[in-house]
C-alpha positions as a printed Julia matrix, in Angstrom:
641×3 Matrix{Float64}:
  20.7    27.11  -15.59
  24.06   28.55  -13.94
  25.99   25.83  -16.2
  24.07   27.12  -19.44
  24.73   31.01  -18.73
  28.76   29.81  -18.65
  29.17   28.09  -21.42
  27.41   30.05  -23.49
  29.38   33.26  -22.53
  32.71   31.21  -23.18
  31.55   30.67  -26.67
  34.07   32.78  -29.43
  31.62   32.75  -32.82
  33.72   33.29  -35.98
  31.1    33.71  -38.06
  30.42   37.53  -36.16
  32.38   40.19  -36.3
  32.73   42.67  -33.29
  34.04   46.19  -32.81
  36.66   45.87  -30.45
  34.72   48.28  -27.92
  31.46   45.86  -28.21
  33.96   42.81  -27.51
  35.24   44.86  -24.52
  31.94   45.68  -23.09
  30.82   41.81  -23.11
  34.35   40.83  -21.73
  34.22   43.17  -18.57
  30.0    42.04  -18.36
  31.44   38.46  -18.23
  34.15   39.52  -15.65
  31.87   41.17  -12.92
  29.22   38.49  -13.64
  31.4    35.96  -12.32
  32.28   38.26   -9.1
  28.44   38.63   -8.88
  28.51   42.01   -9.45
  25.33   41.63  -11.38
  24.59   45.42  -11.54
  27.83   45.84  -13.1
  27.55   43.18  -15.46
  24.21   44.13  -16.32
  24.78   47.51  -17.31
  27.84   46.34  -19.72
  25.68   43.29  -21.63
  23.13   45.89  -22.0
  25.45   48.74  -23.54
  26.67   45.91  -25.7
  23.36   44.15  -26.42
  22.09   47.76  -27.8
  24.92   47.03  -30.36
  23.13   44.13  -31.43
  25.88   42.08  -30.29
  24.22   38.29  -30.11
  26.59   36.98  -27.14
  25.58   40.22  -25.26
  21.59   39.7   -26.02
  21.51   36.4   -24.88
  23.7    37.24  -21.48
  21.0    39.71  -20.58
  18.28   37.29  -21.88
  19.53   35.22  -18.89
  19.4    38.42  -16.36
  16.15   39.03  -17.07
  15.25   35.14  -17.11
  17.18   34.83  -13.56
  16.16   38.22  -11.97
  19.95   38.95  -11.73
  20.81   42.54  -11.23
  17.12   43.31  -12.52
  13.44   42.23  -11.42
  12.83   38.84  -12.95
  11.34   39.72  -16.53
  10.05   36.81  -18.61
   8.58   38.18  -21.94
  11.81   41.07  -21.41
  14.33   37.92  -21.31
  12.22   36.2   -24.37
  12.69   39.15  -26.16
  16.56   39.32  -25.71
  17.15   35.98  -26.68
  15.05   36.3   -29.97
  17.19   38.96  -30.98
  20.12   36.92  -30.21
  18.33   33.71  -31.81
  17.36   35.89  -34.47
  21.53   36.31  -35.43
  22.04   32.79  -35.56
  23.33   32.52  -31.97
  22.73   29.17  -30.69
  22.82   29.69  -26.89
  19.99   32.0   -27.62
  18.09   29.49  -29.57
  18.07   26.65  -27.28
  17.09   29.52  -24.4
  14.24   30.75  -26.06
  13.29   26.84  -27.4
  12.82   26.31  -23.74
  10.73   29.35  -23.22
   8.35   28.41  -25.74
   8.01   24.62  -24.59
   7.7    25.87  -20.99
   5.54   28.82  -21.81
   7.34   31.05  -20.32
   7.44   34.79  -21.51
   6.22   33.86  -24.78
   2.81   31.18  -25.36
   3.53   27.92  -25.22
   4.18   26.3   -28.45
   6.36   23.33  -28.75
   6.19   23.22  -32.71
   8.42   26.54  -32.5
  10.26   24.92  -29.89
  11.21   22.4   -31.79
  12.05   24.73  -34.58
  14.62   26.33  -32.73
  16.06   23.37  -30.4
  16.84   21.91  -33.76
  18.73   25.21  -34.83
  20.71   25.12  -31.89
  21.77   21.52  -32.55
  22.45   21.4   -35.36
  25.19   24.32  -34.54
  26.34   21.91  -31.62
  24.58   23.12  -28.92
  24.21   20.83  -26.2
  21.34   22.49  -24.34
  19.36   22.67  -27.84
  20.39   18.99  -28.3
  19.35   18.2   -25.06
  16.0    19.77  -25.31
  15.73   18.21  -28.36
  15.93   14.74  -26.62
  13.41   15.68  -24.38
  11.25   16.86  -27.16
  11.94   13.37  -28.65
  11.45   11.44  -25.88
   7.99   12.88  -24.6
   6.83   13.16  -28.23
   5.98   16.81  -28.08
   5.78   18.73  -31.51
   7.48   15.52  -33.43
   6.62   11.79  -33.21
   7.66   10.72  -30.14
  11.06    8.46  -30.5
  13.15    7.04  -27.43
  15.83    6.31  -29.52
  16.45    9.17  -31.26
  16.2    10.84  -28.1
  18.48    8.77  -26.77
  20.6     9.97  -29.68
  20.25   13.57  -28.91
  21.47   13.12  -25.06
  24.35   11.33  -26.24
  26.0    14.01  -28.36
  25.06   16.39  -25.4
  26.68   14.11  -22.93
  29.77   13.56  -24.85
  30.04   16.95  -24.4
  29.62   17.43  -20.56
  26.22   18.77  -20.36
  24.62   17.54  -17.25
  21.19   17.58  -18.08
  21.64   15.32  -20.92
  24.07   12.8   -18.85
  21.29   12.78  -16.34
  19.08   12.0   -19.05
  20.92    9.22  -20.87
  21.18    7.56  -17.16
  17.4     7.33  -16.79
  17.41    6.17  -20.16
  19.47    2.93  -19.39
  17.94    2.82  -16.23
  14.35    2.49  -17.88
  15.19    0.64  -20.64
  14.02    3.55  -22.55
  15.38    3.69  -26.29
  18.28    1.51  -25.25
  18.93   -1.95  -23.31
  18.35   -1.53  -19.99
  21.77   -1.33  -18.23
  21.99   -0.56  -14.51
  25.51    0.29  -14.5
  25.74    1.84  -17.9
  23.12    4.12  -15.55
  25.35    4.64  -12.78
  28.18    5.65  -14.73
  26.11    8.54  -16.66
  24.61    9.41  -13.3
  27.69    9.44  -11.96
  29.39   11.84  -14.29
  27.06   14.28  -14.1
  27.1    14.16   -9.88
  29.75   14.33   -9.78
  29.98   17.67  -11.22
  27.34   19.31   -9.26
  24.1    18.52  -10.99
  21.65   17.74   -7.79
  18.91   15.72   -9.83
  21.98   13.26  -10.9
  23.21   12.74   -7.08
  19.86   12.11   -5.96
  19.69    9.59   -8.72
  22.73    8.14   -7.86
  21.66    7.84   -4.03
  19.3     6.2    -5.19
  21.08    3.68   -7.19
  23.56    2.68   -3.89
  20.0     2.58   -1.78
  18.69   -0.01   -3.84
  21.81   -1.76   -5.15
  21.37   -1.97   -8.8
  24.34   -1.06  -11.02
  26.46   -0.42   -7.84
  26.92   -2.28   -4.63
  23.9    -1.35   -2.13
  25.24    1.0     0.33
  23.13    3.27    3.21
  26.21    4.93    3.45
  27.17    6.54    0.01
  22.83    6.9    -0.33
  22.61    8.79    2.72
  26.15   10.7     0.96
  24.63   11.48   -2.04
  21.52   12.9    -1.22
  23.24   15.12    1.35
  25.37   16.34   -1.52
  21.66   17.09   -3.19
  19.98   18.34   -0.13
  22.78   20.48    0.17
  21.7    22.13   -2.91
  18.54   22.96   -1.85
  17.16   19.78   -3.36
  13.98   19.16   -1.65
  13.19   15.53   -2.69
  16.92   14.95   -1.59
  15.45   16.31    1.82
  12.67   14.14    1.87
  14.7    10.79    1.22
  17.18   11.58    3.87
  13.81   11.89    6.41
  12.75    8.62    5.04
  16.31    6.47    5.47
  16.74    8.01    8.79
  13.14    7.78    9.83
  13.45    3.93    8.62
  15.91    3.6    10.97
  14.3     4.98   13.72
  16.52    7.61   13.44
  13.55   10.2    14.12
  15.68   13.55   15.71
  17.75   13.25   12.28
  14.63   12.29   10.29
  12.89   15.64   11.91
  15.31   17.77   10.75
  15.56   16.86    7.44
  11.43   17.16    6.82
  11.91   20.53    9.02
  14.56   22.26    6.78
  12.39   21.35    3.59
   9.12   22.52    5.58
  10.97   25.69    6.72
  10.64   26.44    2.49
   7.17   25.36    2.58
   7.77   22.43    0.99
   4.63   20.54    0.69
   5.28   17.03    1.27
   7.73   18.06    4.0
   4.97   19.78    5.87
   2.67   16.99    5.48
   5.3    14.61    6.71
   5.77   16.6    10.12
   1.72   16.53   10.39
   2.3    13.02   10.17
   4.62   11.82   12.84
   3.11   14.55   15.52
  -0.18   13.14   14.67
   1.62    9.65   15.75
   3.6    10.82   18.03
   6.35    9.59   16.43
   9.91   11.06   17.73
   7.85   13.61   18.9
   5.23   14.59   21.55
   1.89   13.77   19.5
  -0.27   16.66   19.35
  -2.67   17.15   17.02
  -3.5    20.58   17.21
  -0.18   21.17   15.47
  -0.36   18.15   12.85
  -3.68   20.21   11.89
  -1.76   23.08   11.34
   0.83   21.87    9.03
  -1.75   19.78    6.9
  -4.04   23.15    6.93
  -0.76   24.74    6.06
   0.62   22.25    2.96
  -3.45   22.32    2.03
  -3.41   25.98    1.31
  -0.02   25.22   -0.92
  -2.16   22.74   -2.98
  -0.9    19.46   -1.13
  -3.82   16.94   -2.01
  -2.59   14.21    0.69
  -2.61   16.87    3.53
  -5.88   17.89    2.14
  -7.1    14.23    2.73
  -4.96   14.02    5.89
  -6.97   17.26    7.12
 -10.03   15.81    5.87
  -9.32   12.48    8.21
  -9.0    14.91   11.23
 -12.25   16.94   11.11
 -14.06   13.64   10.7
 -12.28   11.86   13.54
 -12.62   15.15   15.39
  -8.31   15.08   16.54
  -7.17   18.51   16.9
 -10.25   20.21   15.53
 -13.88   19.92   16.69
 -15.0    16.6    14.91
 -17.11   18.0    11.46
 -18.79   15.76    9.15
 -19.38   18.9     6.76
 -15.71   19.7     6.92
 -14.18   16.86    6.19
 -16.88   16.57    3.39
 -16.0    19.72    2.18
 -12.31   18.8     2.0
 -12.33   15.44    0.35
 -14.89   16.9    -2.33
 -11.94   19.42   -3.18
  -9.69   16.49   -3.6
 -12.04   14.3    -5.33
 -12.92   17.73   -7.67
  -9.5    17.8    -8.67
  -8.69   13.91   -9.52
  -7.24   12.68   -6.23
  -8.49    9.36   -6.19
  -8.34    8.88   -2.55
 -10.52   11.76   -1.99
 -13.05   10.39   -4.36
 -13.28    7.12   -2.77
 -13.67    8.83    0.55
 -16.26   10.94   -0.58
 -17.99    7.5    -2.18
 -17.59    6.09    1.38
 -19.27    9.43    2.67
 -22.38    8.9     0.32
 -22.27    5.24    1.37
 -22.63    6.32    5.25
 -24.74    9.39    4.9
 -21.66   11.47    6.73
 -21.77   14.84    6.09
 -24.24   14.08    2.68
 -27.23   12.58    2.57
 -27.33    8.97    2.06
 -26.82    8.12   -1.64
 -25.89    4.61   -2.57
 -25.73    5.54   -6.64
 -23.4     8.68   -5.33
 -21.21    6.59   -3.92
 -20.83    4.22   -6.76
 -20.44    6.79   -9.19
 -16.76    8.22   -7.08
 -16.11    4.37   -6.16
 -15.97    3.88  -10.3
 -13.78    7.5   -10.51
 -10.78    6.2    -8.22
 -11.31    2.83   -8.81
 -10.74    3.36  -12.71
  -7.47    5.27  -11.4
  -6.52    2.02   -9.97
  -7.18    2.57   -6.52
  -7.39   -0.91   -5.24
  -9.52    0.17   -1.97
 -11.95    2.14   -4.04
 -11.8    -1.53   -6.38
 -12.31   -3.02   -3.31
 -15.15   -1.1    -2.41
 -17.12   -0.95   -5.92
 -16.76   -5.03   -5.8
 -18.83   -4.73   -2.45
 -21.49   -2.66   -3.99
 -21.75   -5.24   -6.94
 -21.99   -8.09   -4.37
 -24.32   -6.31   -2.34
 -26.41   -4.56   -4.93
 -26.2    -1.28   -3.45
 -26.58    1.77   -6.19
 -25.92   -1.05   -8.65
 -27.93   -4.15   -9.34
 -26.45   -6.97   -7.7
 -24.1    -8.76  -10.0
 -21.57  -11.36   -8.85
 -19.12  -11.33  -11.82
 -18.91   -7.61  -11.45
 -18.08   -8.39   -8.43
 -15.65  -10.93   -8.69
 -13.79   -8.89  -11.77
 -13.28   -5.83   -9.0
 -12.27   -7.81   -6.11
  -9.47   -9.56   -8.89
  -8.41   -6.38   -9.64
  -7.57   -4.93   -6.06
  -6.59   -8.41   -4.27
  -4.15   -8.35   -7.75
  -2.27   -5.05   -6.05
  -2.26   -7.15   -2.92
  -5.6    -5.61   -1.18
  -5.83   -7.94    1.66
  -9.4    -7.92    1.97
 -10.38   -8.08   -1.88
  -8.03  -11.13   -1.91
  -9.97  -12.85    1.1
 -13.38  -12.02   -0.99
 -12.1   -13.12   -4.12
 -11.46  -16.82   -2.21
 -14.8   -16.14   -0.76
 -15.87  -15.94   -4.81
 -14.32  -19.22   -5.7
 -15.05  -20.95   -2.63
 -19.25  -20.67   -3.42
 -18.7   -20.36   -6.8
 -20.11  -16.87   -7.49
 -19.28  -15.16   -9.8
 -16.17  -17.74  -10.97
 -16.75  -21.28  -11.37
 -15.68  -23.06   -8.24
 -12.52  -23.88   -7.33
 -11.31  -24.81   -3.93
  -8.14  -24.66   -4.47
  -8.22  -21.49   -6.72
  -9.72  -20.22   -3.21
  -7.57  -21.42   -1.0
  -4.45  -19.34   -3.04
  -5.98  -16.37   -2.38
  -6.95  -16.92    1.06
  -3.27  -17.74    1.39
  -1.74  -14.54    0.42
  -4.7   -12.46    2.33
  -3.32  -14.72    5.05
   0.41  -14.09    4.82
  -0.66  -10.23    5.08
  -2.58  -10.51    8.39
  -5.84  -10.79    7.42
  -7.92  -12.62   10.02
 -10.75  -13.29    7.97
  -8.71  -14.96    5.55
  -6.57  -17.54    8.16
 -10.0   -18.27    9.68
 -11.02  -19.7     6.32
  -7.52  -21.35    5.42
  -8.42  -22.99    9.2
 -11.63  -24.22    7.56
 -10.38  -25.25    4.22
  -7.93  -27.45    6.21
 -10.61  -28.63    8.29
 -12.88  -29.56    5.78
  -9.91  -30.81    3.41
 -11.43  -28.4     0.72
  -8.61  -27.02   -1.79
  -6.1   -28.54    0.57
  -5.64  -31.79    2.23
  -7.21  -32.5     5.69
  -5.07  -31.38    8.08
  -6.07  -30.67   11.59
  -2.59  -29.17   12.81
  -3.02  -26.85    9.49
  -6.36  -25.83   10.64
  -5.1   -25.4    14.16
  -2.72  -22.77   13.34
  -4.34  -20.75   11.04
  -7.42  -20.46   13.79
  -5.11  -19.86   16.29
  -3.42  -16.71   14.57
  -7.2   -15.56   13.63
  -8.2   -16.37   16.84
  -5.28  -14.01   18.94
  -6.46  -11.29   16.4
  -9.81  -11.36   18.01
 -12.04  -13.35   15.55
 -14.78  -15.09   16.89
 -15.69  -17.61   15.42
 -11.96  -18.53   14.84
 -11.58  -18.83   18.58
 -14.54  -20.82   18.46
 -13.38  -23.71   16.31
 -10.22  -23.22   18.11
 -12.07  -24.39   21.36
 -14.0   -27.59   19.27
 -10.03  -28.67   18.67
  -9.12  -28.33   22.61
 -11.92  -29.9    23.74
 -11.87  -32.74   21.13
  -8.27  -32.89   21.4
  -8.18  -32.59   17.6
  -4.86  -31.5    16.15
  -3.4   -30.32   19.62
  -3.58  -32.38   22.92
  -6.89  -32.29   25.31
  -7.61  -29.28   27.16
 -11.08  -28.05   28.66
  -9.95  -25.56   30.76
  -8.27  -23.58   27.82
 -11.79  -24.75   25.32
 -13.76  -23.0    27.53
 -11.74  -20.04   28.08
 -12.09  -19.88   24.24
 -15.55  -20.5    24.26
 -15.93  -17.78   26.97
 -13.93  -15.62   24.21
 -15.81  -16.3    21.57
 -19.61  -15.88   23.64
 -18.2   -12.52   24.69
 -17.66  -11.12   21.08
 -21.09  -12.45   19.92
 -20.42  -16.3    18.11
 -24.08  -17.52   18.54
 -22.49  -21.17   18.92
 -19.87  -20.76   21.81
 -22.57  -20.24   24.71
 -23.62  -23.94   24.73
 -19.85  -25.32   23.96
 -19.02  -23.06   27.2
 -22.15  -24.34   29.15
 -20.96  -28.3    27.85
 -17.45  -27.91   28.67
 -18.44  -26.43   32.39
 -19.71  -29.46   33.72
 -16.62  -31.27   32.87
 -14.78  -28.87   34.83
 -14.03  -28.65   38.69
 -14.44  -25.62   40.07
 -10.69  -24.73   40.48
 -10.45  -25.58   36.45
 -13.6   -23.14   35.71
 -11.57  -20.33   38.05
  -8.85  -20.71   36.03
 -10.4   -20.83   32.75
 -12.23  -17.8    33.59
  -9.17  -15.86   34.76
  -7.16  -16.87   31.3
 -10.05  -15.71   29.5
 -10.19  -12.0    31.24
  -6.84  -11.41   31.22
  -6.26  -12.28   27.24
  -6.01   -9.29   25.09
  -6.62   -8.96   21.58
  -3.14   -9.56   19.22
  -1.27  -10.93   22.16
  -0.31  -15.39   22.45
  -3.32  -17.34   23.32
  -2.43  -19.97   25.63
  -1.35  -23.51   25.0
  -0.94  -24.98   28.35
  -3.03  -24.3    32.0
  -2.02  -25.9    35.61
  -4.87  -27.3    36.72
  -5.36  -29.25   33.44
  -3.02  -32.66   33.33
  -3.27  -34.52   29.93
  -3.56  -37.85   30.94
  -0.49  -39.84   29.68
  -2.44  -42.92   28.78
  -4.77  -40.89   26.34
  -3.65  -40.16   22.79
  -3.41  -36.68   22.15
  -6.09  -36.87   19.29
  -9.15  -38.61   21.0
 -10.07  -39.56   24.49
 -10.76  -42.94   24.83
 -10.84  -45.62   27.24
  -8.57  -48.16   27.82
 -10.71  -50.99   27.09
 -14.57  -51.64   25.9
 -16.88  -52.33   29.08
 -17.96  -55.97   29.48
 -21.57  -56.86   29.17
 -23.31  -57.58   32.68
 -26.09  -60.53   32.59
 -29.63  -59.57   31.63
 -31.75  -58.0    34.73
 -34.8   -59.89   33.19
 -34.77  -63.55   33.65
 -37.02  -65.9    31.54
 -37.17  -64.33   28.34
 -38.5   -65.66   24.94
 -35.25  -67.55   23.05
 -37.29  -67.42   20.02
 -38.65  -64.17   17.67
 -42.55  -63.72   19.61
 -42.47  -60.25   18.02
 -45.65  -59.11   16.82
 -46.27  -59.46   13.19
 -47.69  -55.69   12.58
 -46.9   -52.91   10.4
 -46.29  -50.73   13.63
 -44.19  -52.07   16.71
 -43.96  -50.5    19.99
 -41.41  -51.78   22.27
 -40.05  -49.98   25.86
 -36.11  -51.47   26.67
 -34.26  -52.62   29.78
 -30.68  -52.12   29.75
 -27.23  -53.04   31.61
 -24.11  -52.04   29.67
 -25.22  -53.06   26.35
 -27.73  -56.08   27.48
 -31.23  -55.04   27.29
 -34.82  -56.91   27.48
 -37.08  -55.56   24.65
 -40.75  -55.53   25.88
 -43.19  -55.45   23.2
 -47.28  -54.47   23.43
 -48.51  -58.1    22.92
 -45.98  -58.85   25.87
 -43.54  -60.39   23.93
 -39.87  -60.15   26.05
 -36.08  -60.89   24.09
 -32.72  -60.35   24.58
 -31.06  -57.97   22.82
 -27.14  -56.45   22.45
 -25.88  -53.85   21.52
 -22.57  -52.51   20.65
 -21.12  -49.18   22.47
 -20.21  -45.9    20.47
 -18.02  -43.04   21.56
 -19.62  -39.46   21.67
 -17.04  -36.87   20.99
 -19.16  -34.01   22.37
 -18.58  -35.83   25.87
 -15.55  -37.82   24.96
 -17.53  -40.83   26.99
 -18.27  -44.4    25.25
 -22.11  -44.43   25.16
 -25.06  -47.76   24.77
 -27.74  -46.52   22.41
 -31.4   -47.55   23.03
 -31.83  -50.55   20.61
 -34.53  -50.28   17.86
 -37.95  -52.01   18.33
């Protein structure tokens, strides 16, 4: 505002006439406004102003506007600068177009802002032309037009008005009534940073942080935004916090958040709650994180409200309330914040704090979740699948989990492979299933790589691939997931897609049996007996000391792979020989009995075996070994009667 008071007090109007002792009263306001002698200057516009002098009026319009030399005096500086406005002055008209879109002094009315910004203008005012743009671009009181807007900033720019060069940069830099031009942004931004205007530093920083229309540089960001921060410029604050805090630069990162927190800033204080609630570059202590959320909370900060919410119902820093963090999230939730609303669904969903309301909770699911909220998408796709407070409907279902696991929700994406993987909801599609496992995968999901492991197991969506299925069990497996450490014992003890090892398959099986896998007792009890007791010691020992999200292991010393044995399969070396019969004097020809119903008992050595049958009928019989993979042992079956 500072740049607008200037100029227009440097503007000589032709068209007016002034007694030379009006002239000399604005002159000597003008001269001990710029030594801030606002009492002094006041006094002069005012003696001036009185002589209906228009450059005068709109001076003290600004007084009044900017409590300068006088209590800050809205409707008083709306009525100077319609007198002003009223004489054709258009420094006065573009001032008191921005009162009326603001609503400040006067009732907001952007048709008469219009009115007036389009005076001003049209006389060559850049603020008017400016607001004009503005007017233009968010279609307020005329239809709304990003290129004529874009029109309006230019003739303002061209004439050094920084709002308007600002303006035109976020115009190229949104592709908003022009091309979209990166450095045609830069440059505007540029212009007007460079003389002064904090909005276009900030803008600029930004520019050099992310490298588009100017070479990426920390350096001139972290410049630029001082320049703004400088200037009071809280979101200039906050970015410096970020960039240093990014860089684990936490004491500079505190002070930044603490200078804009020291103006009770809200984000600022919610950002200190933050790290001393993590302890991060600080001592944690949550007594004081409570105290700046409860502090940006009474400022109207909806995250800190939900951050304060979080602590009364995990009971850090405060005694743990249910009713209290209700209370808090229902304020959010009253007010729009979608993440209070699907908190309070989850609430209603888990009787905490409410009672137990399943259609409650569906009903604030649906309010975030239509805000695009992709856990609240998440969680509405659940009660569709479930049929909890809805009736059960799978396509429902499968249309929310698409829309959260399409922001990248790492769970909805593992459900919506679920989905296409049984076919409910979506027609099946392994391999439709298998994408979305993938990128649920890539984000740490554990769920999700313990299905990939299946899919390459199975060969479903993907082709077989045992070292595929290895890997993706194994990373499920070392985040703690059961049944992935399960299958990940099967492959050890089968050497299947890694080389043979019992002693680590039943530390995984001991794992898995711990955390509740109904199937890993009996693998454990199997693989045991293969075991010798300083094998089971140490598989018991590698088991205890493994903790979750740390390597599981891939080798043991008192396991040897035999070097003779593929890696795949145990085998032997060679099929066992067939020993002579232990019956002599057996029947050469077929003296079985000729009924419906035959009952036989067998006599075997290594594959040769005497068939007895009830009429006393004895043959010869062979049979062929088969290898059992459960024992990794060639075995002779019994041979039918």
């Amino acid at each position: 505002m500072k740049h607008r008071f200037i100029s227009a007090l440097a503007v000589s109007l032709a068209a007016f006439v002034y007694a030379p002792s009006v002239h000399a009263d604005f002159d000597k306001g003008l001269a001990a406004y710029q030594q801030k002698d606002y009492a002094t200057a006041l006094a002069e516009f005012k003696t001036a102003a009185e002589q209906h002098e228009a450059k005068s009026q709109s001076a003290l319009g600004f007084m009044y506007a900017n409590g300068q030399g006088v209590a800050r005096d809205d409707k008083e500086a709306a009525a100077w600068y319609r007198k002003a406005a009223d004489q054709g002055f258009a420094s006065a008209q573009a001032s008191l177009a921005n009162f009326y879109f603001m609503g400040r002094g006067v009732a907001r009315d952007v048709s008469q802002a219009v009115v007036l910004a389009r005076k001003a203008a049209d006389q060559g005012d850049s603020w008017g032309q400016n607001l004009l743009g503005v007017l233009y671009e968010q279609g307020q009181g005329v239809s709304q037009d990003a290129r004529e807007a874009v029109q309006w900033y230019r003739k303002a720019a061209d004439q050094g008005n920084t709002r308007a060069q600002n303006n035109l940069g976020l115009a190229y830099s949104n592709g908003r009534g022009v091309p979209k031009d990166d450095r045609e942004a830069a440059s505007w931004f540029r212009k007007a940073a460079d003389a002064g205007l904090e909005d276009a530093q900030a803008n600029l920083a930004g520019m050099y942080l992310n490298g588009t229309g100017v070479p990426q540089s920390r350096a001139e960001a972290i410049n630029w935004y001082r320049k703004a921060a400088e200037q009071n410029y809280f979101q200039a604050m906050m970015q410096l916090g970020r960039l240093h805090e990014r860089g684990k630069e936490y004491a500079d990162a505190l002070a930044w958040y603490r200078q804009a927190a020291d103006q009770n800033y809200p984000p600022a204080l919610n950002r200190l709650g933050e790290m001393h609630e993590e302890g991060l570059g600080v001592q944690q202590d949550h007594r004081l994180a409570v105290e700046l959320y409860r502090k940006a909370t009474d400022l109207g900060d909806m995250e800190a409200q939900f951050s304060l919410g979080r602590m009364y119902l995990d009971g850090k820093g405060v005694a743990q309330s249910d009713q209290d963090a209700f209370n808090l999230y229902h304020q959010g939730a009253m007010r729009g914040y979608a993440l209070a609303q699907n908190m309070l669904g989850w609430m209603h969903d888990q009787g905490r704090g409410v009672k137990k309301d399943a259609l409650q909770a569906v009903q604030w699911y649906r309010k975030a979740a239509d805000q695009g909220l992709a856990r609240a998408q998440a969680n509405l796709a659940d009660s569709y699948f479930l049929g909890t407070g809805v009736p059960q409907d799978d396509r429902e279902a499968a249309n929310w989990y698409r829309k959260a696991a399409e922001q990248g929700h790492a769970q909805a994406q593992n459900d919506l492979g679920f989905m296409y993987g049984e076919g409910r909801g979506v027609l099946q599609n392994h391999s439709e299933a298998v994408t979305w496992y993938r990128k649920a995968a890539a984000q740490g999901s554990a769920m999700a790589q313990y299905n990939l492991g299946v899919n390459y197991a199975n060969g479903q969506g993907v082709p077989q691939d045992a070292t595929e299925a290895e890997r993706w069990y194994r990373l499920a497996a070392e985040q703690g997931h059961i049944n992935a450490q399960n299958n990940l014992g099967v492959m050890y003890e089968n050497g299947n897609g890694v080389a043979q090892n019992p002693v680590i398959a039943y530390a995984l099986f001991n794992l898995a049996a711990a955390g509740g896998n109904s199937k890993a007792p009996n693998n454990r009890a199997r693989v045991a007996e293969q075991l010798s007791p300083k094998q089971l010691e140490e598989a018991q020992a590698v088991s205890s000391a493994w903790r979750v999200n740390t390597p599981l292991p891939t080798k043991t010393a008192t396991w040897k792979q035999p070097t003779s044995k593929p890696a795949v399969q145990s085998k032997p070396k060679a099929e066992p020989r067939a020993a002579a019969p232990a019956e002599p004097q057996v029947s050469s020809t077929d003296c079985r009995p000729k009924t419906a119903s035959l009952t036989c008992r067998s006599a075997c050595t290594n594959g040769n075996c005497v068939v007895t049958y009830a009429n006393g009928c004895r043959m010869r019989a062979q049979v062929s070994p088969k290898f059992n993979p459960l024992n990794s042992q060639w075995e002779y079956p019994s041979p039918s009667c």
